[in-house]
Short mmCIF file of the C-alpha atoms (twelve columns), coordinates in Angstrom:
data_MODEL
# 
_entry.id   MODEL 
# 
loop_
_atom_site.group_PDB 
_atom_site.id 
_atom_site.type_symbol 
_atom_site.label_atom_id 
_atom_site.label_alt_id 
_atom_site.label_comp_id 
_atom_site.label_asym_id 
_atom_site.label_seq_id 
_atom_site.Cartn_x 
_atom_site.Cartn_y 
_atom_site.Cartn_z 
_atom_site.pdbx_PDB_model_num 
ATOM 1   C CA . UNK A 1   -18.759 -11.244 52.512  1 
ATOM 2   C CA . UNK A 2   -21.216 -10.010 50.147  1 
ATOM 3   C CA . UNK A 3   -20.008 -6.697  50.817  1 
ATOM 4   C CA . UNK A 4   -16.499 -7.710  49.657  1 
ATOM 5   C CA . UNK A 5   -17.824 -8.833  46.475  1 
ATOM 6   C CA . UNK A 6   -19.661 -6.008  45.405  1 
ATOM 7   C CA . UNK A 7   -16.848 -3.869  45.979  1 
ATOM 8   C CA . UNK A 8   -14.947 -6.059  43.525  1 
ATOM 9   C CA . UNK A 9   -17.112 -6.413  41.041  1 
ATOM 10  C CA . UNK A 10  -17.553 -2.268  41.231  1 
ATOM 11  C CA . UNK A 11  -13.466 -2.137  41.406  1 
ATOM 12  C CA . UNK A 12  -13.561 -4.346  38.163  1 
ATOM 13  C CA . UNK A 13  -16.393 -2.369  35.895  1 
ATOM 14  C CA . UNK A 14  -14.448 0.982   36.820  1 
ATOM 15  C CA . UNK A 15  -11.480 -0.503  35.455  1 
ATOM 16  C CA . UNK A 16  -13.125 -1.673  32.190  1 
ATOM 17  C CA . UNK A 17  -14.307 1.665   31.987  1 
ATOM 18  C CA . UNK A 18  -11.121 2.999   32.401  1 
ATOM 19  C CA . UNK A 19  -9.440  0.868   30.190  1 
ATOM 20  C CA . UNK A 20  -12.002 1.608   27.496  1 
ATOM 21  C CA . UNK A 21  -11.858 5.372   27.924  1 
ATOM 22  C CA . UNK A 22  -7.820  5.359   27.671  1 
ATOM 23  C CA . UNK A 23  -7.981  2.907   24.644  1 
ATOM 24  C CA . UNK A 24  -10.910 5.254   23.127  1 
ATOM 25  C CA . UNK A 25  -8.261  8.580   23.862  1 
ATOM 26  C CA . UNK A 26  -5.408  7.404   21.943  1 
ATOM 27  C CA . UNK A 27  -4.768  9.536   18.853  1 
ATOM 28  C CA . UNK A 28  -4.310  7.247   15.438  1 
ATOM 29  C CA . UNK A 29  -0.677  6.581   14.400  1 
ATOM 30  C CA . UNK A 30  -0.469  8.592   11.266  1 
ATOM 31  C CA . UNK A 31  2.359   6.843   10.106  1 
ATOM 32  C CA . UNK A 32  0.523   3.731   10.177  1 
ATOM 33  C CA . UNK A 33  -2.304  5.117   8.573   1 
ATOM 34  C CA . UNK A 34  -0.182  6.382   5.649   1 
ATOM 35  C CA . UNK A 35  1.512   3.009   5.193   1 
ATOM 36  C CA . UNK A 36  -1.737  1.247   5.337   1 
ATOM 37  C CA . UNK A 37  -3.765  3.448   2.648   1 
ATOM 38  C CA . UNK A 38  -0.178  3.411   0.365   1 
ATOM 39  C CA . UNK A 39  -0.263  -0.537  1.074   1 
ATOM 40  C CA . UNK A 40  -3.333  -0.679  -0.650  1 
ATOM 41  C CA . UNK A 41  -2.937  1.295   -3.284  1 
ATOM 42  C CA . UNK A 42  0.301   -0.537  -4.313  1 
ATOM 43  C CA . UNK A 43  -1.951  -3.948  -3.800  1 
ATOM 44  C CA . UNK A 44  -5.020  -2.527  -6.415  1 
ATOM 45  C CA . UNK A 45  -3.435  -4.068  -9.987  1 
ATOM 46  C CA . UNK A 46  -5.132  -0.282  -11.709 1 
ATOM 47  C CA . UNK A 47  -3.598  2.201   -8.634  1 
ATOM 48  C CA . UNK A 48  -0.494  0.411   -8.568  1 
ATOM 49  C CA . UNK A 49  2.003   2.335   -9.988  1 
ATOM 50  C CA . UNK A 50  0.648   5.433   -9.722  1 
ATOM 51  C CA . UNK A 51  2.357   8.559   -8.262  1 
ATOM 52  C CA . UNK A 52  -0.577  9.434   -5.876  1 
ATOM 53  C CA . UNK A 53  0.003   10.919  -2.004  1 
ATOM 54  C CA . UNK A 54  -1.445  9.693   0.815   1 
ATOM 55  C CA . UNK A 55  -1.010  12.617  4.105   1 
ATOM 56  C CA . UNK A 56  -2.328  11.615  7.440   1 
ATOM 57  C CA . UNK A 57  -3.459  13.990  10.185  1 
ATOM 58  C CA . UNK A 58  -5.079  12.926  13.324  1 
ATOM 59  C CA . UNK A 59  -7.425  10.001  11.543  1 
ATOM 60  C CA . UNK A 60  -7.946  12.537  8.075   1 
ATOM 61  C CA . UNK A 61  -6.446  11.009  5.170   1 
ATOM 62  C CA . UNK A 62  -6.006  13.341  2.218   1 
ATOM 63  C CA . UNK A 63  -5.333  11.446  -0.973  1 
ATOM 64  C CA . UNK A 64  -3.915  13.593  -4.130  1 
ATOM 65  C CA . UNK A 65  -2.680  12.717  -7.786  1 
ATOM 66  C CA . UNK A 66  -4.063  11.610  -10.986 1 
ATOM 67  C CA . UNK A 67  -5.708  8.517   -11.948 1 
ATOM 68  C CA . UNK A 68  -7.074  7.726   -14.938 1 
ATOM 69  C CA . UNK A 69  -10.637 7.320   -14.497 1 
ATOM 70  C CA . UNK A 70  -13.338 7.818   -11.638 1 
ATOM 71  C CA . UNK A 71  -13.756 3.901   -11.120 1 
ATOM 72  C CA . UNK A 72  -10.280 4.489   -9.764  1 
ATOM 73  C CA . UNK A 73  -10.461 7.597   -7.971  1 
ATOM 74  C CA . UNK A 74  -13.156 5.916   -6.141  1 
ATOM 75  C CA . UNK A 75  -11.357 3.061   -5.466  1 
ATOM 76  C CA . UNK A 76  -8.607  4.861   -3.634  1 
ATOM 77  C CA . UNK A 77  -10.955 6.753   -1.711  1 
ATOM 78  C CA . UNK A 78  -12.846 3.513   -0.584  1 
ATOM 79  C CA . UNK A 79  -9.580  1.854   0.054   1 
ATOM 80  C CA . UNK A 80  -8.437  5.128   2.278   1 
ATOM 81  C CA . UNK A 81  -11.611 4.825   4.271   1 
ATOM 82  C CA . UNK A 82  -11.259 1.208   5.060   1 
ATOM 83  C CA . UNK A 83  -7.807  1.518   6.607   1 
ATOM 84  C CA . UNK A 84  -7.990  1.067   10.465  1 
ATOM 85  C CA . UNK A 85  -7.760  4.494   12.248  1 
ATOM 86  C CA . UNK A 86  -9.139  6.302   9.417   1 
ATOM 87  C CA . UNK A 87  -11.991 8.825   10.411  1 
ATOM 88  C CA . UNK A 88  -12.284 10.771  7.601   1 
ATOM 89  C CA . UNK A 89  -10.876 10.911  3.410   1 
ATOM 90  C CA . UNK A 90  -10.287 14.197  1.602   1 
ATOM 91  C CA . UNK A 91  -10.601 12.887  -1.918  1 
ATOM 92  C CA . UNK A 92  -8.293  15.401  -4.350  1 
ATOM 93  C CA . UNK A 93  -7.708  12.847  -6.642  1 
ATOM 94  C CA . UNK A 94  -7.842  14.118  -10.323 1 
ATOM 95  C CA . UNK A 95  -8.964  11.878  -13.746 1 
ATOM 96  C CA . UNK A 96  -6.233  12.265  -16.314 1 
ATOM 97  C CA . UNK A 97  -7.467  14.103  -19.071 1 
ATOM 98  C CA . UNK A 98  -10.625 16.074  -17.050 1 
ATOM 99  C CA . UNK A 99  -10.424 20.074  -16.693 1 
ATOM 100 C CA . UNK A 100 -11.689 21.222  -13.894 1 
ATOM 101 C CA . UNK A 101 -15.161 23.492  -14.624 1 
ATOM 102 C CA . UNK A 102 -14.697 27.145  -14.000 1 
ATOM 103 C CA . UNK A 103 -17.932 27.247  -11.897 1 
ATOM 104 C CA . UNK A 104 -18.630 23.786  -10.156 1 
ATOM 105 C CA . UNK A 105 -21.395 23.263  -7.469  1 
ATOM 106 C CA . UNK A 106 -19.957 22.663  -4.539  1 
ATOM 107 C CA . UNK A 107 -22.136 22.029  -1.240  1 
ATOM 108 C CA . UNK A 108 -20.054 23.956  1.596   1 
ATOM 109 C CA . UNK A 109 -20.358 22.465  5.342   1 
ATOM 110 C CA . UNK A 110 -19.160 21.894  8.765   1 
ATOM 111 C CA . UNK A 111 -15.947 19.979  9.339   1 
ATOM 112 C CA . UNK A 112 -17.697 17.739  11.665  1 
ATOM 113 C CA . UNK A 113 -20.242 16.414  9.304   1 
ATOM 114 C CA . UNK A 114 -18.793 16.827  6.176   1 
ATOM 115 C CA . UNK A 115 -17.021 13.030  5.647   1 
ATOM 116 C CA . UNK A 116 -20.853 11.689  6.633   1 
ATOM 117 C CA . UNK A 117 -22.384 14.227  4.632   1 
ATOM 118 C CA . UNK A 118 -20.197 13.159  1.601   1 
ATOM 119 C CA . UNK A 119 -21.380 9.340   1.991   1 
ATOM 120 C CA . UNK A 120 -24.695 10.330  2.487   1 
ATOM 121 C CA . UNK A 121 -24.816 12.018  -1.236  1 
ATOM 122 C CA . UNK A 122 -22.227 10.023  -3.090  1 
ATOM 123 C CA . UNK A 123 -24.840 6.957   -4.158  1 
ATOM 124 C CA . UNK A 124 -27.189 9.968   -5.627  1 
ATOM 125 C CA . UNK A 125 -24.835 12.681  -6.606  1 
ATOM 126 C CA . UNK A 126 -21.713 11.213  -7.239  1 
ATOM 127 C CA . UNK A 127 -19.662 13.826  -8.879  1 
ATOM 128 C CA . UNK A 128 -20.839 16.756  -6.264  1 
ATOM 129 C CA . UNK A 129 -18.045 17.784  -4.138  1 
ATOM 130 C CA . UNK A 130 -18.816 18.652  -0.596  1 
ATOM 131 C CA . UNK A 131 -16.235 20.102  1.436   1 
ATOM 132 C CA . UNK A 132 -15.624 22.447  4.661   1 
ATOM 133 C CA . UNK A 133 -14.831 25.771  4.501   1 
ATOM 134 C CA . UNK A 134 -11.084 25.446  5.318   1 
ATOM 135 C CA . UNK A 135 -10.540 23.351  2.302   1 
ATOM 136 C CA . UNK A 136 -11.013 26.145  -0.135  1 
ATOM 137 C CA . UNK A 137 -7.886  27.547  -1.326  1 
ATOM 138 C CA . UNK A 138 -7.559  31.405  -0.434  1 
ATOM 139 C CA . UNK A 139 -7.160  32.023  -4.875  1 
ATOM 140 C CA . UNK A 140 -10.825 30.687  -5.065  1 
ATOM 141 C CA . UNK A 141 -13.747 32.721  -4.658  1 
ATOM 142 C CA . UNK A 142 -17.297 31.007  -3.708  1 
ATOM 143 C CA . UNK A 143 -20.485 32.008  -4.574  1 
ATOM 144 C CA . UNK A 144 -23.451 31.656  -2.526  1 
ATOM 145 C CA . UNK A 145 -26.536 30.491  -3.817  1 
ATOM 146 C CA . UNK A 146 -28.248 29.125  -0.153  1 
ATOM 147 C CA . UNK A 147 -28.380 28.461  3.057   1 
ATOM 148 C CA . UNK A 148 -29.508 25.230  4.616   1 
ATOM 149 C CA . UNK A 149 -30.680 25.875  8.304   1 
# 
């Protein structure tokens, strides 16, 4: 008897480990993503409106367009990160009116840690962009200056 029951309460964790593993797997719906991030957008009274696009890939939401100030361009990026499935935001939102410096400090890292790295920085350093390597655009050239190790 007692046999029995610790084989069913061992037949019962494997499944909830199971079942927790295959629910972990499953890849976000980037459809429902997109939908999600544009609901909000259209639902923020200063975003609404606006002709900004919202592209999903595997959990990475890249958000481009013009906005007309940073409270808002940091609105839509909060907004992106809040939507369920969402693992990481690729903010290329541009403020109406701004030009983009010739030479702007940019802190260059791994894919991997760059959406945490971003957070990290953004309550001291709000206006430094951090991105990954294979966000640069082939036109632009980078300068090193250091190397973190």
């Amino acid at each position: 008897m007692r046999a029995e029951v610790r084989f069913h309460v061992a037949a019962l964790a494997l499944l909830a480990v199971f079942g927790a593993a295959v629910g972990c797997a499953r890849k976000p719906d980037d459809a429902k993503i997109t939908g999600a991030v544009q609901a909000s957008f259209d639902a923020d009274s200063g975003l609404q409106g606006k002709q900004l696009n919202v592209q999903s890939d595997n959990g990475t939401v890249t958000i481009s367009g013009t906005v007309d100030n940073d409270l808002e361009r940091n609105a839509a990026a909060r907004y992106a990160a809040a939507a369920p499935g969402v693992t990481q935001v690729v903010n290329n939102l541009r403020v109406a009116g701004e030009q983009a410096s010739v030479t702007s400090p940019v802190l260059l890292c791994s894919t991997p840690v760059r959406f945490h790295l971003k957070r990290l920085l953004e309550a001291f350093m709000p206006k430094l962009v951090v991105l990954s390597p294979g966000e640069i655009p082939p036109a632009i050239s980078v300068q090193s200056v250091g190397v973190l190790r």
